[in-house]
N, CA, C and O atoms as a DFTB+ gen file, in Angstrom:
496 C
 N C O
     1  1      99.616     127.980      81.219
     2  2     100.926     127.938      81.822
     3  2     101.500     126.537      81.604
     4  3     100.734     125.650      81.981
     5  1     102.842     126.057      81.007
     6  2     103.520     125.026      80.458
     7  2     104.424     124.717      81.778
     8  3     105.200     125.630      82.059
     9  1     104.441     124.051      82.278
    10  2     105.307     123.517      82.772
    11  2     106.331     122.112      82.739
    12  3     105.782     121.189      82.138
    13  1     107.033     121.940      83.008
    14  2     107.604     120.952      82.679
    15  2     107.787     119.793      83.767
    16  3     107.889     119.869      84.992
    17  1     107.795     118.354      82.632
    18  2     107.475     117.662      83.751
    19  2     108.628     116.951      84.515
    20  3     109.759     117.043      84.037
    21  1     108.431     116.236      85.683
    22  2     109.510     115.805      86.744
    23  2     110.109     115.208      85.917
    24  3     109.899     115.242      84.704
    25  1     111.126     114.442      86.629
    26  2     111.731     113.027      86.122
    27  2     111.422     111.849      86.296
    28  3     112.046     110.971      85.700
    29  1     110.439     111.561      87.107
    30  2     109.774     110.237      87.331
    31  2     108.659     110.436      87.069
    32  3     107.854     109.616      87.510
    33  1     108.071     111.726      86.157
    34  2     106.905     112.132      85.351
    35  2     107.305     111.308      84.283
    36  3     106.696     110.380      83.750
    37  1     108.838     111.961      83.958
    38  2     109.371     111.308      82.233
    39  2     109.515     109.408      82.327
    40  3     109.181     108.585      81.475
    41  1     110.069     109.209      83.550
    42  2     110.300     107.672      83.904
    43  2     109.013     107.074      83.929
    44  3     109.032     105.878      83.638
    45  1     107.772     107.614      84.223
    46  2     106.371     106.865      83.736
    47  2     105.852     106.762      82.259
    48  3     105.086     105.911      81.806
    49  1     106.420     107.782      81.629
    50  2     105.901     108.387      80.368
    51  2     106.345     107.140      79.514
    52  3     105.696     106.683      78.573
    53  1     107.870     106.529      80.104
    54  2     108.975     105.927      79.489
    55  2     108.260     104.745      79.633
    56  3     107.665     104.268      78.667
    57  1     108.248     104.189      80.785
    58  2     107.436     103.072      81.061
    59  2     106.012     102.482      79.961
    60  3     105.855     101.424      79.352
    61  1     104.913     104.075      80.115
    62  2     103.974     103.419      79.581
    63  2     103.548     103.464      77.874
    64  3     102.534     103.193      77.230
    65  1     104.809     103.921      77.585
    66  2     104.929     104.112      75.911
    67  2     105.674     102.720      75.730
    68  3     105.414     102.316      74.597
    69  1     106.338     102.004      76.274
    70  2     107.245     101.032      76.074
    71  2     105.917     100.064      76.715
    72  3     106.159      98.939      76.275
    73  1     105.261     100.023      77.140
    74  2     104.144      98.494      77.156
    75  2     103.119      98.953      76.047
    76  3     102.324      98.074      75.713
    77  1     102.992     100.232      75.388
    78  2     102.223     100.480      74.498
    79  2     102.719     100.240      73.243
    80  3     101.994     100.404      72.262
    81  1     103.980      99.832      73.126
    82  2     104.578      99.560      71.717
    83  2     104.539      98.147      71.828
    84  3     104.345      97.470      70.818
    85  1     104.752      97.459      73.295
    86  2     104.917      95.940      73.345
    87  2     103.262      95.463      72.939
    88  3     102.937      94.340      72.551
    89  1     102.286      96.713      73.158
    90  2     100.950      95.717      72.848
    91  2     100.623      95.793      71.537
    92  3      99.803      94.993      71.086
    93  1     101.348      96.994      70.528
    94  2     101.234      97.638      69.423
    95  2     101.454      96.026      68.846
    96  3     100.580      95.245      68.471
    97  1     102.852      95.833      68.912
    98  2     103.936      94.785      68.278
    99  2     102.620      92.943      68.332
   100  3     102.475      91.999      67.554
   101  1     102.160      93.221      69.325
   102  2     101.579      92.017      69.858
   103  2     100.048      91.679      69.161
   104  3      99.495      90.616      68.878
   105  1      99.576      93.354      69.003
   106  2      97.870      93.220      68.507
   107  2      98.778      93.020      66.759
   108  3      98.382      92.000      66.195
   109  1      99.600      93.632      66.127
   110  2     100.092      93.249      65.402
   111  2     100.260      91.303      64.538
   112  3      99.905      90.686      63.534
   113  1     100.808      91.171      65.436
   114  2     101.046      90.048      65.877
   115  2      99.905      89.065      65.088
   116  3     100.089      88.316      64.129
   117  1      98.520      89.377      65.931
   118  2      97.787      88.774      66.064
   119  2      96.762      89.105      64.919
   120  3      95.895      88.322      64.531
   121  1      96.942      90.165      64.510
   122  2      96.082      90.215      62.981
   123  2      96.882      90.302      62.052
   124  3      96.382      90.737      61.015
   125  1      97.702      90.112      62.023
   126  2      98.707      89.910      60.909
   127  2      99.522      90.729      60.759
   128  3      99.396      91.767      61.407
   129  1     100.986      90.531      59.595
   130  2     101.773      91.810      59.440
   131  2     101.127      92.471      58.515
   132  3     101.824      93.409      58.130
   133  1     100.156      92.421      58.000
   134  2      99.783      93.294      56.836
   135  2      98.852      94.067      57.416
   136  3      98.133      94.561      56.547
   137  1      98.473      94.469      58.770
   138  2      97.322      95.332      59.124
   139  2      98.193      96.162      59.987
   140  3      98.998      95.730      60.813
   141  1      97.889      97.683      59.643
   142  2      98.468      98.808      60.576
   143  2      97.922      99.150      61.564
   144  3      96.764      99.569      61.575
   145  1      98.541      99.052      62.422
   146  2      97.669      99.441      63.672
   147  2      98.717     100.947      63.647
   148  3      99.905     101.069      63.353
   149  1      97.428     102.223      64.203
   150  2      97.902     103.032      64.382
   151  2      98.832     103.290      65.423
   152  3      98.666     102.586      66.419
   153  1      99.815     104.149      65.469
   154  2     100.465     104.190      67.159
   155  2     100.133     105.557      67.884
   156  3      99.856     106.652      67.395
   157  1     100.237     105.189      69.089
   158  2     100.093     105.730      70.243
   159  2     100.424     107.141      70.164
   160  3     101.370     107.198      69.379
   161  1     100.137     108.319      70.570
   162  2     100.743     109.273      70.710
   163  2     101.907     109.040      71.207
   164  3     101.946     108.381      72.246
   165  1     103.650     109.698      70.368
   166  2     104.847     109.390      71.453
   167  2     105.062     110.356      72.039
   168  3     104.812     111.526      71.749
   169  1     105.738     109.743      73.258
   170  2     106.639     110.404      74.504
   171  2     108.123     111.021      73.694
   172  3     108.995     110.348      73.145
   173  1     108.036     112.757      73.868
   174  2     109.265     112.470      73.427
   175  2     110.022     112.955      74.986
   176  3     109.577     113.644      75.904
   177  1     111.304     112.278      74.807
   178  2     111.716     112.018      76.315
   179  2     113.430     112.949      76.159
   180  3     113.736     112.919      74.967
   181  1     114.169     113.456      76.725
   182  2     115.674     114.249      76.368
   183  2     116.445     112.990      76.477
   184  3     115.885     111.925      76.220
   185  1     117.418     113.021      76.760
   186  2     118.343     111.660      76.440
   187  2     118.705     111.458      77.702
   188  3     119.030     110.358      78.151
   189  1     118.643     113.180      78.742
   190  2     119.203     112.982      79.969
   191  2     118.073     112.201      81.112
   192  3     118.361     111.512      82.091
   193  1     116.762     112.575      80.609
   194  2     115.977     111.635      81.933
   195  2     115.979     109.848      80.999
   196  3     115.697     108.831      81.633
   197  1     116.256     109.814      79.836
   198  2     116.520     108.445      79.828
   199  2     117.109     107.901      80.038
   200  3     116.774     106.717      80.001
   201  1     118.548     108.239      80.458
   202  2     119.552     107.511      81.096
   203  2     119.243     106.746      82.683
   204  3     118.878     107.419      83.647
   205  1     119.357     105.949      82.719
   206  2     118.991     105.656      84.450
   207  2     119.970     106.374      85.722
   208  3     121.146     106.708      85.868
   209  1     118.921     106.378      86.382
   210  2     119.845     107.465      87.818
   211  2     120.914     106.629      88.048
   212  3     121.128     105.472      87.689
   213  1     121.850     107.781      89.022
   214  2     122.944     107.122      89.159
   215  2     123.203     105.841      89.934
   216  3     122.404     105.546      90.823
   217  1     124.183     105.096      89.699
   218  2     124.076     103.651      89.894
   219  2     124.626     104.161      91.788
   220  3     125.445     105.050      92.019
   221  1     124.048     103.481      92.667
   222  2     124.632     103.427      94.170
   223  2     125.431     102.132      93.618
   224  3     125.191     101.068      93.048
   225  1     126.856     103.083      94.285
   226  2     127.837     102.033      95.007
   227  2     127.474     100.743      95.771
   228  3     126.626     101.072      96.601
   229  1     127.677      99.705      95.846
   230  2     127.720      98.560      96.893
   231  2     129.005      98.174      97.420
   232  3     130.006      98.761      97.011
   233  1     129.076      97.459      98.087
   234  2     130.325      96.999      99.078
   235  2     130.126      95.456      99.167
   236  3     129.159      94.735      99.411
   237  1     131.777      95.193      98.794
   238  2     131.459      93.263      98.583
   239  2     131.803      92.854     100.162
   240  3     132.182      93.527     101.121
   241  1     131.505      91.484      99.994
   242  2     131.743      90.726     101.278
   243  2     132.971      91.484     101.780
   244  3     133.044      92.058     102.866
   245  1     133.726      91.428     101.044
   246  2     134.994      91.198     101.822
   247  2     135.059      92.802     102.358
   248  3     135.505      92.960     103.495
   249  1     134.768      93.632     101.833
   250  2     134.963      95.049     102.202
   251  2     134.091      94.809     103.771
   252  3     134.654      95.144     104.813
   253  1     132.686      94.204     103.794
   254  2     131.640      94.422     105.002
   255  2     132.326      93.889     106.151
   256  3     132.225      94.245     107.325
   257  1     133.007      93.023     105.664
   258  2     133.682      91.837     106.788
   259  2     134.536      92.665     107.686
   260  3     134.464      92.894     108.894
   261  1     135.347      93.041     106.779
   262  2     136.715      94.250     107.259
   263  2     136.274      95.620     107.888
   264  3     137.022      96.246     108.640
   265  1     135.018      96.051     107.540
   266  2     134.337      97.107     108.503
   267  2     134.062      96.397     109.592
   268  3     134.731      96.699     110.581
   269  1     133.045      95.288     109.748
   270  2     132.719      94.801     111.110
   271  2     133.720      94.573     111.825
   272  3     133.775      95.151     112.910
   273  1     134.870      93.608     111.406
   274  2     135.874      93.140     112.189
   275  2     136.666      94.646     112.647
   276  3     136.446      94.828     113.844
   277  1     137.291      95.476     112.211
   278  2     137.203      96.643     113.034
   279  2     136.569      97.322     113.766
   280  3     137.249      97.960     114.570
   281  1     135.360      97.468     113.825
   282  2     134.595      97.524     114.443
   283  2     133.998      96.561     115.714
   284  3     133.330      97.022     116.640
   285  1     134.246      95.626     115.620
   286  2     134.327      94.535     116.456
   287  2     135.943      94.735     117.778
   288  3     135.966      94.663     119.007
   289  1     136.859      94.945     116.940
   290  2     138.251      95.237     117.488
   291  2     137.976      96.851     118.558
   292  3     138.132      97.117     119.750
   293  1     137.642      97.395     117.695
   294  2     137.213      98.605     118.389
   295  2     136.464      98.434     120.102
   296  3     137.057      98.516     121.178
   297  1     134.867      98.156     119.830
   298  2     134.464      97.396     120.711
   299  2     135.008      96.980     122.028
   300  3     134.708      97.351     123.163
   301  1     136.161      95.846     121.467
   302  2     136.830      94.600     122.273
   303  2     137.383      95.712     123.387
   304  3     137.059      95.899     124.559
   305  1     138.579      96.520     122.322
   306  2     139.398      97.494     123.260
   307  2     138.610      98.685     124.176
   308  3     139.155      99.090     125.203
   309  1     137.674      99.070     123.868
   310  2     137.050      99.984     124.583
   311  2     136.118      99.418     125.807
   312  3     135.862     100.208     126.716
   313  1     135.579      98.036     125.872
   314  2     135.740      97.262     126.596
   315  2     136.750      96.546     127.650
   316  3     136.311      96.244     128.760
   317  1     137.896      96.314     127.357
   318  2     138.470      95.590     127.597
   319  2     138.686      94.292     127.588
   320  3     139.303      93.671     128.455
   321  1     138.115      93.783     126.472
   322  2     137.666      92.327     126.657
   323  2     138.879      91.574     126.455
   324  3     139.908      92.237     126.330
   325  1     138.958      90.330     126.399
   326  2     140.467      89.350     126.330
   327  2     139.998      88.337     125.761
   328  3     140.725      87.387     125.470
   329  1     138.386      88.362     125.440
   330  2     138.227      86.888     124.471
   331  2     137.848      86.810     123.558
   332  3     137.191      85.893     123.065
   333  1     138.433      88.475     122.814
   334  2     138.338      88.530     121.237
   335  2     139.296      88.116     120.672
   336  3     140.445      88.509     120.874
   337  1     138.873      87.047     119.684
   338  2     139.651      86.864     118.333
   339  2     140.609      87.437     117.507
   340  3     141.642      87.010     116.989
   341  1     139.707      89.088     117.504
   342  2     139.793      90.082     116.359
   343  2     141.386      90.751     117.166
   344  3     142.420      90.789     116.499
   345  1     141.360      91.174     118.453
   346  2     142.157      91.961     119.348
   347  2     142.684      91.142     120.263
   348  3     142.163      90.214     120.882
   349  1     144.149      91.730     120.298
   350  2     145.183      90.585     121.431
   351  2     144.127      91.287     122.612
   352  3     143.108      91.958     122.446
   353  1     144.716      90.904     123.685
   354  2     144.597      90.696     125.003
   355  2     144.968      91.947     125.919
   356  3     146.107      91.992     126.383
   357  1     144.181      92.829     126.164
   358  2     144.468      94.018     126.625
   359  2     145.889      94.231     127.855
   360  3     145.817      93.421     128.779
   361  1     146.933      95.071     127.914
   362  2     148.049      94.868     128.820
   363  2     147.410      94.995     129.855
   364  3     146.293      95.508     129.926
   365  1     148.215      94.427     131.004
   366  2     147.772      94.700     132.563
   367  2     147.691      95.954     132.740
   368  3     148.360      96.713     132.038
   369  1     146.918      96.381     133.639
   370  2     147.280      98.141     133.998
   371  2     146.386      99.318     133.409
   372  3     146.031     100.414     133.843
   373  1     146.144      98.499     132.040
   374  2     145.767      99.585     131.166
   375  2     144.484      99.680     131.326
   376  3     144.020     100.742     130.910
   377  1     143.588      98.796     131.876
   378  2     142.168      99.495     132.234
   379  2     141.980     100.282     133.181
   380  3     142.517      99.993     134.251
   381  1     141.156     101.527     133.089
   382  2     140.915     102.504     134.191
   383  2     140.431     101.950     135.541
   384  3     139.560     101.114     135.781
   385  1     141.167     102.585     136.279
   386  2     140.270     102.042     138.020
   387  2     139.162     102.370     138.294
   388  3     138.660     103.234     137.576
   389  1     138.837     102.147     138.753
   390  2     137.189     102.560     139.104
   391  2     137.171     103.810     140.054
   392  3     137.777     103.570     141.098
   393  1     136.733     104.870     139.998
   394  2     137.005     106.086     140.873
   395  2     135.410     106.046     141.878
   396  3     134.284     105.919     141.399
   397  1     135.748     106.190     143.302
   398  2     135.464     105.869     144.161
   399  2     135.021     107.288     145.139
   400  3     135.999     107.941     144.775
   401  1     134.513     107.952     145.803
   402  2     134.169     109.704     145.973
   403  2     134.860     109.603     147.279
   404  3     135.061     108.527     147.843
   405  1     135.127     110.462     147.623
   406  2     135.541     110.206     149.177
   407  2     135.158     110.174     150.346
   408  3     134.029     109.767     150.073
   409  1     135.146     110.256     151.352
   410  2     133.693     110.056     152.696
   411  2     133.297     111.715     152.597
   412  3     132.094     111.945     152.723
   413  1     133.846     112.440     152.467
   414  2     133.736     113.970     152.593
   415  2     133.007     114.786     151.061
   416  3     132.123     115.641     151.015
   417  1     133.662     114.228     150.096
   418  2     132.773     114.564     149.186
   419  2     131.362     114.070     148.972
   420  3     130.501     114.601     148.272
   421  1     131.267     112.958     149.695
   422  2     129.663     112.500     149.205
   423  2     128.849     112.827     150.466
   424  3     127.621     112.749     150.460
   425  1     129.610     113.223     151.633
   426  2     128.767     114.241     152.547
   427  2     128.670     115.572     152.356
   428  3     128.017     116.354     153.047
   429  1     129.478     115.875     151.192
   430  2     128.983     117.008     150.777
   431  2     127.689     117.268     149.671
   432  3     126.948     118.245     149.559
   433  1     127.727     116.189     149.030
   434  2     126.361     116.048     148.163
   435  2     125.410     115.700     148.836
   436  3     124.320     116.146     148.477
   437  1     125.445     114.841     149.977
   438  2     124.308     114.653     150.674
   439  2     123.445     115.488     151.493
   440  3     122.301     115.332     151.920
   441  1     124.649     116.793     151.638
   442  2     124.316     117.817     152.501
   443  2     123.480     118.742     151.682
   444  3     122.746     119.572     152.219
   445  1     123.607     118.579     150.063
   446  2     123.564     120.128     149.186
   447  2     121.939     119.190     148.849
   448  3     120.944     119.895     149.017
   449  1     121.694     117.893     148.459
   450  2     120.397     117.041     148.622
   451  2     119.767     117.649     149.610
   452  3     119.200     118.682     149.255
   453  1     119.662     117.362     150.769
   454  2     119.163     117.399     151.881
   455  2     118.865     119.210     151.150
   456  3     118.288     119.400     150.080
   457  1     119.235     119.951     151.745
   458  2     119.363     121.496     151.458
   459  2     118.328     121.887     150.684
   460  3     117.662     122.866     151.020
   461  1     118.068     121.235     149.629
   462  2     117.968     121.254     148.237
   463  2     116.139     120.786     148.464
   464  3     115.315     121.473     147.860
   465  1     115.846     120.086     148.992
   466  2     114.678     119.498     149.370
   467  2     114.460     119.835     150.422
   468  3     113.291     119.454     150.486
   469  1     114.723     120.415     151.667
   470  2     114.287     121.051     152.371
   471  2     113.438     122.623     151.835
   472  3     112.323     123.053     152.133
   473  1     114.625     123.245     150.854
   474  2     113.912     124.273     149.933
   475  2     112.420     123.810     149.797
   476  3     111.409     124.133     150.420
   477  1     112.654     122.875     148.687
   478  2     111.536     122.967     148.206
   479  2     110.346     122.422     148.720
   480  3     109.260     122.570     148.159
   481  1     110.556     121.613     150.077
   482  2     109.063     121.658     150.849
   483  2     108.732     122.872     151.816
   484  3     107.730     123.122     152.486
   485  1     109.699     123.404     151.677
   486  2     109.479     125.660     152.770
   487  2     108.663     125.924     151.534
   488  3     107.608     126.454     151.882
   489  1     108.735     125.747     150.052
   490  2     108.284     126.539     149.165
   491  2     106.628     125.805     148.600
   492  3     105.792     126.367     147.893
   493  1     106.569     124.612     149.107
   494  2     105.323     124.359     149.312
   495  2     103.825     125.198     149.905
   496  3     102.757     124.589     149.962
């Protein structure tokens, strides 16, 4: 059964035929040009796994800067802060009040607690 091999099967293949020609060139080298050294069995490789994978995008300074600093602005305002750089100074008013329960609603949770744990030590 033939199967065929990966692409970082072919990207090794690529690799170790290319230090096998660099040692070919080199034992060469060293006994002279007039002695043949036999070669290696070759890799034959398609043109498409020799191309290198696709290149990833990067992002320059100036693009990273301009994400953070929005992101930073973002932040400021969802905060409310007033001693960012990035963001004026939030208007008066515009931060939410703090919501507060009323004497009656939180005796009503205290009541449905209570209730609630009384259950479950009857069910003890």
């Amino acid at each position: 059964m033939s199967t065929t091999p990966s692409i970082d099967q072919l990207k090794r293949a690529i690799t170790i035929s290319e230090q096998i020609q660099k040692l070919e060139a080199e034992l060469a080298s060293i006994l002279g040009s007039s002695a043949h050294v036999p070669s290696a069995a070759k890799v034959s490789v398609s043109a498409a796994a020799a191309k290198p994978g696709r290149r990833k995008r990067g992002l320059s300074a100036e693009g990273r800067a301009r994400i953070a600093a929005a992101q930073k602005a973002r932040w400021a305002k969802a905060k409310g802060d007033s001693d960012s750089e990035t963001v004026a100074a939030p208007k008066a008013g515009k931060r939410r009040k703090k919501r507060n329960l009323s004497p009656e609603a939180r005796a009503r949770i205290v009541a449905a607690v209570k209730a609630r744990w009384a259950k479950a030590k009857k069910a003890k």
